[in-house]
N, C-alpha and C positions, 0 to 999 in steps of 0.2 A: 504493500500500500504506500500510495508517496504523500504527501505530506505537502502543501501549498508551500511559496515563501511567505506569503502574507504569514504562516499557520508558524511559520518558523521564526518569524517575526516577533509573533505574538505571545508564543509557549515560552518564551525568553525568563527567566527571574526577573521579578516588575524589582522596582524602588517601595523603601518600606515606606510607607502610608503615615502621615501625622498622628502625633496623640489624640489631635481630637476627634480627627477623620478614624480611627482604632476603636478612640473610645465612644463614638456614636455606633460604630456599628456593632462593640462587643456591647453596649445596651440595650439595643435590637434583639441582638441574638440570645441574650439573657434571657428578655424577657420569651421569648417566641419558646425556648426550650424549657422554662416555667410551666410554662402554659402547657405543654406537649407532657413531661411528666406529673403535673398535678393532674391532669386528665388521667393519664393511663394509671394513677395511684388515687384515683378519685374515691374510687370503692373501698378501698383500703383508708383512706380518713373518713368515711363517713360511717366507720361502723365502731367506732370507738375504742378499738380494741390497740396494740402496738403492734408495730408491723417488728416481729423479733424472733424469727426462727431460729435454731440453732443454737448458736455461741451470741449470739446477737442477746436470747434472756440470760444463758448463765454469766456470761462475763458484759456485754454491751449493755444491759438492763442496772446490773450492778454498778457498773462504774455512772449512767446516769445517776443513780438515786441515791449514792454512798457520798457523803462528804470528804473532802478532801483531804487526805492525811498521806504522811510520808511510810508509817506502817499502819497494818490492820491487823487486828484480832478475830475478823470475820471469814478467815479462809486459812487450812495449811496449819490452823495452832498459834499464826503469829507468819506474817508477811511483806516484806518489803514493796509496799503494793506501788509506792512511787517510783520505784527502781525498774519495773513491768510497764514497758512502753506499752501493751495492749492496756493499760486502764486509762491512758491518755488525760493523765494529770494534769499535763502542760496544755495540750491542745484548743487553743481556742475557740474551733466551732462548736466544741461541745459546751468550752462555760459561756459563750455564749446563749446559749437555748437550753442550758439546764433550767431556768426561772420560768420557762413557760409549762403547762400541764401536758402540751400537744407536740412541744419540742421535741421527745423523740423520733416522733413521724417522720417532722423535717429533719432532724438529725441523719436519719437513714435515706433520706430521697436526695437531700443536698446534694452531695459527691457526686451522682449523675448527671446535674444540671451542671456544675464545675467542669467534671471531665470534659463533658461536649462541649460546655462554654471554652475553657483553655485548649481543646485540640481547636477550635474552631479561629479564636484569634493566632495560633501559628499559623494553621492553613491560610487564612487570611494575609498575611503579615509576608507569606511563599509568592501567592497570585493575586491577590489586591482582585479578588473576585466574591461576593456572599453568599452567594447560591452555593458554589463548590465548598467554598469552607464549612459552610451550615451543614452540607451534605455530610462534610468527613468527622464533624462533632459528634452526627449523631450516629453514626458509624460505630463510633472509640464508646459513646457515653450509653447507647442502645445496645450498644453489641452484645454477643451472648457474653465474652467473658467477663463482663460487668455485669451485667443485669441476675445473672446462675451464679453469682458470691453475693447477691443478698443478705444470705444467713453470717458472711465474715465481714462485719464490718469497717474491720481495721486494713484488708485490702483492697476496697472500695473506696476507703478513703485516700490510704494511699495514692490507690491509681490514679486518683481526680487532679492529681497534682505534676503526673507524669509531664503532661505537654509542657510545662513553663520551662523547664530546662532546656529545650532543644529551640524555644524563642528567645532564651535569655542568649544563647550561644550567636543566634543570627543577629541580635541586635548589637553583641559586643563583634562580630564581625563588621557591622556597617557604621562604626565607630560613635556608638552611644552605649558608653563606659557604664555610666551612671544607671541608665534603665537596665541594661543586662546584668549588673549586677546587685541591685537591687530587687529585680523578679525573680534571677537565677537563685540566690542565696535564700530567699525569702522563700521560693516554693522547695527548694531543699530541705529546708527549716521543718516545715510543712509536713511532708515527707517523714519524716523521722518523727516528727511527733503525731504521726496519725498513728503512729503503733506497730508494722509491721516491716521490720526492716531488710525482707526478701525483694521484697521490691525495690526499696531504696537498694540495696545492692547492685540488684539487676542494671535498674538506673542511671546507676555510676559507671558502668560501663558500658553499658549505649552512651553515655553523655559522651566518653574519652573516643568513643569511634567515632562520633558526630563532629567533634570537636578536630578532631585528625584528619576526615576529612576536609571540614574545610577548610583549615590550614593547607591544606594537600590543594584546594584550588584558589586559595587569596593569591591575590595578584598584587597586594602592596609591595609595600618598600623593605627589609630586614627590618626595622625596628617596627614598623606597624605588625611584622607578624609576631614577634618577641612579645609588644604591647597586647596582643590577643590570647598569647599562652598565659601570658601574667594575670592577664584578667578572668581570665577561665577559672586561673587556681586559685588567684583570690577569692573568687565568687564561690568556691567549693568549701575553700576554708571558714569562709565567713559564713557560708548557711550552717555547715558544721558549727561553727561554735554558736551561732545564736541557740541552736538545739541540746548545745552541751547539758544544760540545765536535766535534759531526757538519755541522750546519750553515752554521759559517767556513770550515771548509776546503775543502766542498763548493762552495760560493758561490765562493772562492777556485777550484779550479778550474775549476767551470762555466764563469768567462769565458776561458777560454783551449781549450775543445772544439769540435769541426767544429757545434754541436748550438747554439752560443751565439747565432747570430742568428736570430731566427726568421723563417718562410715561410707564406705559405698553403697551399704544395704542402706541407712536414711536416705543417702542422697538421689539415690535413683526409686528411692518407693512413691505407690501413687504416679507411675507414670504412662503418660497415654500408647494404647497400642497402638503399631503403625498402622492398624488396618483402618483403626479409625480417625484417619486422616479426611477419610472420606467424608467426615460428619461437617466441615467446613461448607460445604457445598450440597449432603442432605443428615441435617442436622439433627437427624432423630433416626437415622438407618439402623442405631443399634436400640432402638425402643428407647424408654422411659418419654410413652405418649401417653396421655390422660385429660384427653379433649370432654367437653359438656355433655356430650351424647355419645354415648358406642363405649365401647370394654375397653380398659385401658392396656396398655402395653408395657411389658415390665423390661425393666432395662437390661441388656445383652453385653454390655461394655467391662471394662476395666472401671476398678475403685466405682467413685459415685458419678452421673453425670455433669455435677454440679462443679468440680473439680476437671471436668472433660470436655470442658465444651468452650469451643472458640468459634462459632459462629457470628459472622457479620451482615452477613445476606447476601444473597445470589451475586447481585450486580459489582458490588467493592471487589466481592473475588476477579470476578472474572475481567474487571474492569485492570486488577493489576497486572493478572497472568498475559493478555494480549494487549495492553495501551503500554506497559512497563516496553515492550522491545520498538512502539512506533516512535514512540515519543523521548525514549532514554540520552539518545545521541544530539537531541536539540536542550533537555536538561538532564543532566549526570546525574543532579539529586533525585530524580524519582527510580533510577536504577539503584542508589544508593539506599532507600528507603525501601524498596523490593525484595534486595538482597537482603538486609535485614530482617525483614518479616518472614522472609525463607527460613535463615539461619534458628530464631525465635520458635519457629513451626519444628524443626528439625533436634530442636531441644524438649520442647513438650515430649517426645517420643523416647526421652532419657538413653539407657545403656544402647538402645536399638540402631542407634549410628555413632561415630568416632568421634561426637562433637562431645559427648557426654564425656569419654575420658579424658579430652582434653579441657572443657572448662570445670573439671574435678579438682584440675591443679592451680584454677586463679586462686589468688586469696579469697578468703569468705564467700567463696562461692558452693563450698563442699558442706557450708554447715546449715544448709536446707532442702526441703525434702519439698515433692510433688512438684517435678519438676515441668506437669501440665500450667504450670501457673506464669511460665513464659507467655501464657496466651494474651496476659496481657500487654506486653509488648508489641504480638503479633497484630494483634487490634489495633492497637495505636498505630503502627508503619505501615501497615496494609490503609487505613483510614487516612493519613496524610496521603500516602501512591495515590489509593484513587479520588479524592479530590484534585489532585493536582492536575493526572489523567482526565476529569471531569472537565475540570477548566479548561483545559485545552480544547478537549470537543466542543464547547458550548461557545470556544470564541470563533471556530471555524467548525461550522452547521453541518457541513457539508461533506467534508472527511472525516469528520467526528463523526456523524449519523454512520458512516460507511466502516468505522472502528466499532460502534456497539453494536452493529449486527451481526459484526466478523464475534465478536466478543460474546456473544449470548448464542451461537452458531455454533463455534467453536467448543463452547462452553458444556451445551445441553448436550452436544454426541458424548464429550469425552469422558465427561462426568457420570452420563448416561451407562455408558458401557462398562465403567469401573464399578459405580453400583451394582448393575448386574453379573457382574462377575463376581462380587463378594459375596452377592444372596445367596448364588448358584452356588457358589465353595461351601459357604458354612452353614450346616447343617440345622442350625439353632434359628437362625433369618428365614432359610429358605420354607423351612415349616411353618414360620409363623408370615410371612408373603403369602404361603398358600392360603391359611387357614383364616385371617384376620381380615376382615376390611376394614378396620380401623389403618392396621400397620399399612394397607393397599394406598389409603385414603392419605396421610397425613405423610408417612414418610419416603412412598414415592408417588403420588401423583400431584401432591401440593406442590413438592420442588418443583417439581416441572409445567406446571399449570404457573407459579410466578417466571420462569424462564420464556412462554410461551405470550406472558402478561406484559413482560418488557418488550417483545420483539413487539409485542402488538403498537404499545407506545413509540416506539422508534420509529416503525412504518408509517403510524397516522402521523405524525411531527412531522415528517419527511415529504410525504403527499397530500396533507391537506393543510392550507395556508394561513388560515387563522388559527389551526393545532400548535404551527411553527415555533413562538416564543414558548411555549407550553414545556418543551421539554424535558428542563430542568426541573421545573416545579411537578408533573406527571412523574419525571422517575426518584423523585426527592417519595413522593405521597403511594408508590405503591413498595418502596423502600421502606416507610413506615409500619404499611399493610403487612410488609414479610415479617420483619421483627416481633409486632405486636402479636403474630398468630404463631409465630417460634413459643413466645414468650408462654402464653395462653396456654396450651399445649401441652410444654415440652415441664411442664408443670403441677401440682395437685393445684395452686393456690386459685387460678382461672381471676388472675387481678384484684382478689384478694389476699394479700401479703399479712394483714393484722388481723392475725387467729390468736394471741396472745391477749385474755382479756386482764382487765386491771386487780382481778384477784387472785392474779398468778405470782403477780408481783409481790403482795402482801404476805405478811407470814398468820400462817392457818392458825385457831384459833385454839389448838393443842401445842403447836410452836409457842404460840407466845407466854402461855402457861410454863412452860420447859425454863424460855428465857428467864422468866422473873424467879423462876425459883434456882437459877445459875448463876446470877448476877451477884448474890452476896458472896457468894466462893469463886466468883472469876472460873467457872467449872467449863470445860465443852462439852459440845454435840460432834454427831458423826455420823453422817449417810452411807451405811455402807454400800449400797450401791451405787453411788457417786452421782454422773449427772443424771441417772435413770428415776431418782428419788424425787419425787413430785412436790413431797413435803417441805422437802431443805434442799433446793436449788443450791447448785455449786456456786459461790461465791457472793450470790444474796443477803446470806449472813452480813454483809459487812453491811450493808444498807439498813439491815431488822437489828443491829449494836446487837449481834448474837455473839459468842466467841466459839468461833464453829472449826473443828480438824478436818472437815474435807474441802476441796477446792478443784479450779480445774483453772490449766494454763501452764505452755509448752515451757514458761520457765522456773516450772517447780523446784526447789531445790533437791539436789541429788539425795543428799542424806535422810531427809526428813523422809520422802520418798522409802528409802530401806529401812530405814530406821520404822515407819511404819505400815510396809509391806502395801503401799498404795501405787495404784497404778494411774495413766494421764487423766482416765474420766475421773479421776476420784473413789474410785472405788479402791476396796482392799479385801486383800488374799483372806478365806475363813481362818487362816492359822491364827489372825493377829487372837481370835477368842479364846484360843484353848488356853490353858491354866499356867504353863510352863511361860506362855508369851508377855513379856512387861510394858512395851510398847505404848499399850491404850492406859497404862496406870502412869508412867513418869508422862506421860501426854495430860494428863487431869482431864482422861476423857469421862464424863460422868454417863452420858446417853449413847445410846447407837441405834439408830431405827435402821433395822433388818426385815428386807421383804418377803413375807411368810410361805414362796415359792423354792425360796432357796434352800437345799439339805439339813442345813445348820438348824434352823427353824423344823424342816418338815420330818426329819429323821431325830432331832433332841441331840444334837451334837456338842452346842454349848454346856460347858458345866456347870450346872445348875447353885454349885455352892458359890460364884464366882459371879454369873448374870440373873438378874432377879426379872422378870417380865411388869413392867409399870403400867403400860395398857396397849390395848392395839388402836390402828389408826383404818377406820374405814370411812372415807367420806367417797362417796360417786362422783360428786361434785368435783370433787380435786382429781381424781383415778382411780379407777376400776381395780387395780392393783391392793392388797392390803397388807401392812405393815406391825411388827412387835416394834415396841419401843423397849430396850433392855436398859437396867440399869448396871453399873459396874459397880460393883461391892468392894473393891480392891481398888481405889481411885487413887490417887495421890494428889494432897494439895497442890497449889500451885507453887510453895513454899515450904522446905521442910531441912530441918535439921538432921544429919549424920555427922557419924565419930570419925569414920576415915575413908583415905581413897584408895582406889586399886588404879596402880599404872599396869597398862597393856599396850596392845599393840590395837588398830584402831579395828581391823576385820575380828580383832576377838572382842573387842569392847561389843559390838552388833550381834556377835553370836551366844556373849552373858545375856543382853537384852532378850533376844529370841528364845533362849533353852532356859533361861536362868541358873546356869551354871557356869561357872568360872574355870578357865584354863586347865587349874589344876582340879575340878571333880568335886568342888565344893561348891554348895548352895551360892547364889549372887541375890542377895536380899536390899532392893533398894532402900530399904528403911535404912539401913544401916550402915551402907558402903555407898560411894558417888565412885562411878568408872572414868577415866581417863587417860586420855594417850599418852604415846610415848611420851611424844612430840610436842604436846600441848603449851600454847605460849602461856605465861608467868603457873607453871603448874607447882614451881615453889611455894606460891602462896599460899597454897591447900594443905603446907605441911607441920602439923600442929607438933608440942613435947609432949602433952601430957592426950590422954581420949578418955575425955568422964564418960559416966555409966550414961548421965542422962545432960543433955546439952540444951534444952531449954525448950519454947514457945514460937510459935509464930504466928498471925494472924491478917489475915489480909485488910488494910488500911481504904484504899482506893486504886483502881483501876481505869484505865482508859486504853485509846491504843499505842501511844508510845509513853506514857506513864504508868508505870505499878509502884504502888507505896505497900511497904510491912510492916507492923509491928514484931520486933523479937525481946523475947528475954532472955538471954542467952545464961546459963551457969558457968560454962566454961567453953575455949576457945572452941567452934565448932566452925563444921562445913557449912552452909546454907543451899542446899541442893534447890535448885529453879526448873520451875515448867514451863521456860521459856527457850524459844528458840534461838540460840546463837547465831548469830549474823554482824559483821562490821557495825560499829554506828552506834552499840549500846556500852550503856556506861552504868555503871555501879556508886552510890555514895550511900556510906553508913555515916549517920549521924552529919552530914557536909560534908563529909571529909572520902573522893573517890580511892577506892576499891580495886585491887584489876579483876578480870573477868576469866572464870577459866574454861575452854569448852570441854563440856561432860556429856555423859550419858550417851554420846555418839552425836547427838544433835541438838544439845539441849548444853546449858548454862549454871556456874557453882561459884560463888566467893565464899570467902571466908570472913568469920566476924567477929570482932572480938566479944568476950564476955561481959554482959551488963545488958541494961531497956537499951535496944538500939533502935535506931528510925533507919529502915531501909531503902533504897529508891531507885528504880531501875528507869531510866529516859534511853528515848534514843537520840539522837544528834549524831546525823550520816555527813560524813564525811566527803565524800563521794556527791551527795546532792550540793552541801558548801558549794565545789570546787567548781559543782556544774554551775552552781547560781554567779560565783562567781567572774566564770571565763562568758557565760550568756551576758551576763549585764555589759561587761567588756564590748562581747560581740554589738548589742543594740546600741551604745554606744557610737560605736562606729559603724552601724547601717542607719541610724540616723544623721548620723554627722555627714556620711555620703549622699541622702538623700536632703541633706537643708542645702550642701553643697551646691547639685544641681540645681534646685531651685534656685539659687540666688545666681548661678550664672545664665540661666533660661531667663532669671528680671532680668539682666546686664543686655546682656544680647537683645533683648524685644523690642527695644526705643530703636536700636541702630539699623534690624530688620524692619523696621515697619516706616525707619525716616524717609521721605521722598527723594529720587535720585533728583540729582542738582543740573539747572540745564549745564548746556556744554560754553555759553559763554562764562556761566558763575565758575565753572571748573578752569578755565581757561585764567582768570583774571586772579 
């Protein structure tokens, strides 16, 4: 196909567009993608309920309605909840619209309107065109692999922030210092405090390719290229540090989580089959269909769909696979952005190509998992290609028409025949093609009826005259049609997202009884089935002031984990009940609601001299499920005195905990003995002259979550054994005067006190968070001081751009 000059003229990279002329039209397009997701989320606010599937109630529900603290008592025993970029402490869109009642709705719909808004002012920003940009927003912001992470909403947020990096980069290219480093840092910033920092990583190196490239075609002078590197890394450094505040502490605990060393089996688990590559182009070939009418389809694929699915709609594909080779040679960037989306798609498919081994070996690239979650990148580069490819066609009518029907042509055979080759191969498909007219209906005749829907559109634009300007806007609104009935579909929710009603969030009216009679002893609860327990929601606790042992969140700490035989939902192994295990007593677990399905329950496994049964919990209302509430007769304060300590090694100190036997075949009675390592820092502290028979009182003063106050009366020098969990950050003072801290128990905390009434006090004051607050404050600092900078040279400049040119005899004289 050839390509006009005019066509070649025109495809050129335009000049970047004014702030105002940007910012009228990303106003516009603000509003217009408002508009387009409160519609499609309509049904979903008008029923009351929170749109919060998933992780969205146990951790996204929590972090709304939990106040703000550096640790929490409400998950884990005791947890560094500030340190957990997923509770997005810092993150401003959330304390923003915590104050409203309806805030989380927008909370969770926002980042869609963002993403489309910010892919759409880069696309804009590339071709100085609205229709195409508008197109590629909502490509990135509608696509499958945005819309199917609903339920994560700390990757959705993330992703909403992708595009501003690869605008920040184009604009420090066209020598405006100030804006590209100001947007670039600032949506970095962003980034990192949405929570999930697999993306930010991902990010950071698309940015360093982007950035290579187009160094690789700047045409300045040496020092203007030098001036662009510098600017780059600045802008890297500076969103990093404004996020420090998120980033130290996070860093800080990552090395101490089950997640910290990395694996080939993490890193390639959760990864897409190559067969179903296919689902780009028919997005539901492997089932999980469940349309309004007709028997649903169950899903045929790898891991879950929702984790599988990169779908963008018929037209963006096919628009990059055949516009990417007519148009690459008149601009390199949509070859560059092609390639990309390739590479991105070739990774979602993890070990199953050589790319997997080789980005095993970037930094921090090995230490996450589900490696389908490249999809969102793929979205993104595939949605800049074909907007750009769009805009080319729409500025020449005429070889562009002659490109989309090569494109939708090309498209429908070859896609066509690969489908059917899968069906025909796998035996699982091919039974259900025969047998389903649902699977017949939706996952092949829909593709191809919207394939058939575009040629239709191309044709009437092309031959009928008044159709003509239509074209954009026709394949913009049956582009909608695709996604909206993907969405619909490839779904239970059918546009209702808020199946979460508001006394889900509340705690039951057996919980709250539990709480108030915990609260004088600072005692915990425990689900043992983790997040499956309807009752005590993972992580809710911190919102109901419960102090709750179970939790859920990928950055659990390791030991606490072994130490109490818990797995990532929260739940825990039945050994922790038997008699020999100490686990649930130095934890001051006072409750455990056990669901009356489980052996433990149904076979009388627990030991009855040890678990007492308190009442059962059947409410219909809350689940159909029903639960014992046990109590622990063998508890342990939250505070207690022992005579001495035993040094070990740290795998025997866990295996006294679990057997209750000591190295050498003697009894390990916590009343009596605090376990510690070899290794333990100030473990001198612990080491008394004399051990009285009986070493005094203790009793709990007050509690919060980073304060506990004790009262002791001590007789003689003892240990003070703690049910608290060791972590950086906590400090010890008896009577004013600090303490060091020793870690015991395997995960768990011991000082020593001297004898006499002492006032005991345990705070936290992290370290780690200081350093953050201080190098952020630093950071704002200096992105304000760049951003008053430009201001005040934009006034400077404006008098001298706007003065009247001088005639030529005033210049003369």
């Amino acid at each position: 196909m050839k390509v006009s000059s005019e066509s070649r003229r025109q495809i050129q990279p335009a000049a970047l567009p004014g702030m105002r002329v940007l910012l009228g039209r990303g106003l516009a397009a603000l509003t217009m993608y408002g508009v387009l997701f409160a519609a499609f989320f309509a049904k979903s606010f008008s029923t009351g309920g929170y749109i919060a599937p998933s992780d969205n109630l146990d951790m996204g529900m929590a972090n709304f309605l939990s106040p703000r603290t550096f640790w929490t008592e409400g998950m884990y025993s005791g947890f560094p909840i500030a340190a957990d970029s997923q509770a997005l402490t810092w993150y401003p869109m959330l304390h923003a619209l915590t104050s409203f009642d309806w805030g989380w709705n927008v909370f969770i719909v926002l980042p869609y309107v963002f993403a489309s808004l910010n892919c759409f002012l880069f696309v804009y920003v590339l071709c100085r065109s609205f229709l195409p940009a508008f197109f590629a927003g909502l490509v990135f912001g509608f696509g499958g692999s945005m819309m199917m992470h609903i339920n994560h909403f700390v990757l959705i947020h993330s992703a909403a922030w992708i595009p501003l990096l690869p605008l920040a980069i184009v604009l420090l290219r066209n020598q405006r210092q100030t804006a590209g480093i100001l947007i670039g840092s600032l949506s970095l910033c962003l980034m990192l405090l949405a929570g999930h920092p697999q993306l930010l990583v991902y990010n950071l190196y698309f940015l360093g390719a982007y950035a290579g490239f187009t160094l690789l075609r700047f045409e300045g002078s040496r020092d203007e290229k030098r001036r662009f590197a510098v600017s780059c890394a600045g802008m890297v450094l500076l969103g990093i540090g404004l996020a420090a505040i998120q980033a130290i502490p996070t860093f800080e605990l990552a090395s101490l989580v089950e997640r910290s060393r990395a694996s080939w089996e993490l890193y390639t688990s959760k990864a897409l089959h190559p067969a179903q590559l296919l689902t780009v182009a028919f997005p539901v070939l492997f089932g999980s269909i469940d349309p309004f009418v007709g028997e649903p389809v169950r899903y045929m694929g790898t891991s879950s769909p929702n984790e599988m699915t990169g779908y963008l709609g018929i037209l963006p594909l096919f628009l990059v696979l055949w516009g990417t080779w007519t148009y690459a040679r008149r601009r390199p960037d949509v070859l560059f952005w092609c390639i990309a989306g390739f590479v991105y798609l070739l990774l979602c498919v993890g070990d199953a190509t050589p790319l997997a081994r080789l980005f095993y070996y970037v930094p921090f690239y090995d230490k996450f998992r589900v490696p389908a979650r490249h999809f969102f990148l793929f979205g993104f580069t595939f949605a800049v290609a074909a907007g750009l490819i769009l805009a080319a066609i729409l500025r020449d009518r005429a070889s562009g028409s002659a490109l989309l029907r090569r494109s939708l042509l090309g498209g429908l055979v070859c896609t066509t025949l690969a489908a059917g080759v899968m069906v025909a191969l796998r035996a699982d498909l091919r039974a259900v093609a025969l047998n389903s007219t649902t699977y017949q209906l939706w996952a092949l005749a829909f593709p191809l009826s919207l394939m058939l829907a575009y040629l239709l559109v191309v044709e009437g634009c092309s031959r009928i005259t008044f159709l003509k300007p239509m074209l954009g806007p026709l394949l913009l609104a049956v582009l909608i049609c695709d996604l909206s009935v993907f969405h619909y579909i490839s779904t239970s929710y059918h546009l209702n997202y808020a199946r979460v009603k508001e006394a889900e969030v509340e705690p039951h009216a057996s919980i709250v009884k539990l709480r108030e009679e915990l609260r004088p002893t600072g005692g915990r609860i425990l689900a043992a089935d983790g997040s499956k327990n309807a009752y005590l929601r993972p992580n809710l606790p911190r919102a109901w002031d419960l102090a709750a042992a179970s939790g859920t969140s990928p950055l659990k700490l390791k030991r606490y984990g072994e130490l109490a035989h818990m797995g990532n939902p929260g739940d825990v192994y039945e050994r922790v009940f038997y008699s020999e295990h100490q686990a649930m007593d130095l934890l001051s677990i006072v409750y455990v609601i056990v669901p009356t399905e489980w052996p433990l329950i149904k076979e009388a496994k627990f030991p009855p001299e040890r678990w007492t049964k308190v009442t059962e919990l059947r409410d219909d209302s809350v689940t159909t499920r029903h639960f014992w509430v046990l109590r622990n007769e063998r508890v342990l304060p939250r505070a207690w005195f022992v005579r001495k300590a035993s040094v070990l090694g740290r795998s025997e100190v866990r295996e006294a905990i679990h057997t209750s036997l000591l190295p050498d075949g003697s009894i390990f009675d916590p009343r009596e003995t605090v376990l510690v390592k070899k290794r333990a820092k100030n473990r001198e502290s612990l080491e008394f002259p004399t051990q009285p028979d009986h070493c005094g009182r203790v009793s709990l003063l007050a509690r919060s979550n980073e304060r506990v106050e004790f009262s002791v009366e001590g007789t003689g020098g003892c240990i003070l054994a703690l049910s608290q969990i060791a972590y950086p950050g906590w400090q010890a003072f008896v009577d004013g005067e600090r303490m060091p801290i020793v870690e015991a128990n395997y995960a768990l905390m011991a000082i020593a006190v001297p004898a006499g009434s002492k006032k005991v006090v345990l705070e936290f004051h992290s370290g780690s968070i200081l350093a953050g607050m201080t190098v952020s404050a630093v950071s704002a600092v200096v992105w304000f001081g760049i951003l008053i900078g430009g201001i005040r040279r934009a006034c400077l400049e404006q008098p001298s751009q706007d003065k009247p040119e001088l005639a030529p005899s005033i210049k003369a004289a």
